[in-house]
C-alpha positions as CSV (number, residue, x, y, z in Angstrom):
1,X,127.0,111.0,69.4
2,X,129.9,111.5,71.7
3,X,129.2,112.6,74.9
4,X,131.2,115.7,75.4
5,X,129.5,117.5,72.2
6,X,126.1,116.3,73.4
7,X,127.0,118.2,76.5
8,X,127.8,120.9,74.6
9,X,124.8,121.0,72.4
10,X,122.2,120.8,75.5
11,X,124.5,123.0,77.8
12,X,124.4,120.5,80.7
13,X,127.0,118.9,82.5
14,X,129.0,115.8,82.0
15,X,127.8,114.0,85.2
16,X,124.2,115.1,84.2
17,X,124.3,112.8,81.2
18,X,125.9,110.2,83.1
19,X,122.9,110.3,85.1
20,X,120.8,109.8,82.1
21,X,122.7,106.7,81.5
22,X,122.9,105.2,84.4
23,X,119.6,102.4,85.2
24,X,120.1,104.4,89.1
25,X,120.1,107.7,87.6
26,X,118.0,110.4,87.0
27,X,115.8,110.9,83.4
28,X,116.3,113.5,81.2
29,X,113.3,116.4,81.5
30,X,111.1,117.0,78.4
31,X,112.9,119.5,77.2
32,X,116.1,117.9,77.1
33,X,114.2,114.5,75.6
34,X,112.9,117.3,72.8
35,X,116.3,118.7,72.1
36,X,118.0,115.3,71.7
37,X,115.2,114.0,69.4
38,X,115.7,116.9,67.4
39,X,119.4,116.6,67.2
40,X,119.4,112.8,66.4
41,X,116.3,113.5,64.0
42,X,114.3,111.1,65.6
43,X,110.6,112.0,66.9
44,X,109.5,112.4,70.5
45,X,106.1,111.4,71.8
C-alpha cells in the first residue's frame, strides 16, 4: 500500500508512519494496528 493513501485512510501524518517504519521509531497504537489489519484484510491478535 502506498504510503500517502495509508495516511489518508488512518488520518495520520506522513512522518507518523515513518515512525512506524523506522527500527528507532515509535509503534503504531492498537487502534491503528486494528485499522490497518482491517484494510490489508489480515487479522490482528
Amino acid at each position: 500500500m502506498i504510503r500517502g493513501k495509508l495516511t489518508d485512510l488512518l488520518n495520520v501524518s506522513r512522518s507518523a508512519v515513518s515512525q512506524w517504519e523506522s527500527v528507532e521509531g515509535s509503534s503504531p497504537s492498537t487502534q491503528h494496528l486494528l485499522q490497518i489489519a482491517s484494510l490489508l484484510k489480515v487479522s490482528f491478535e
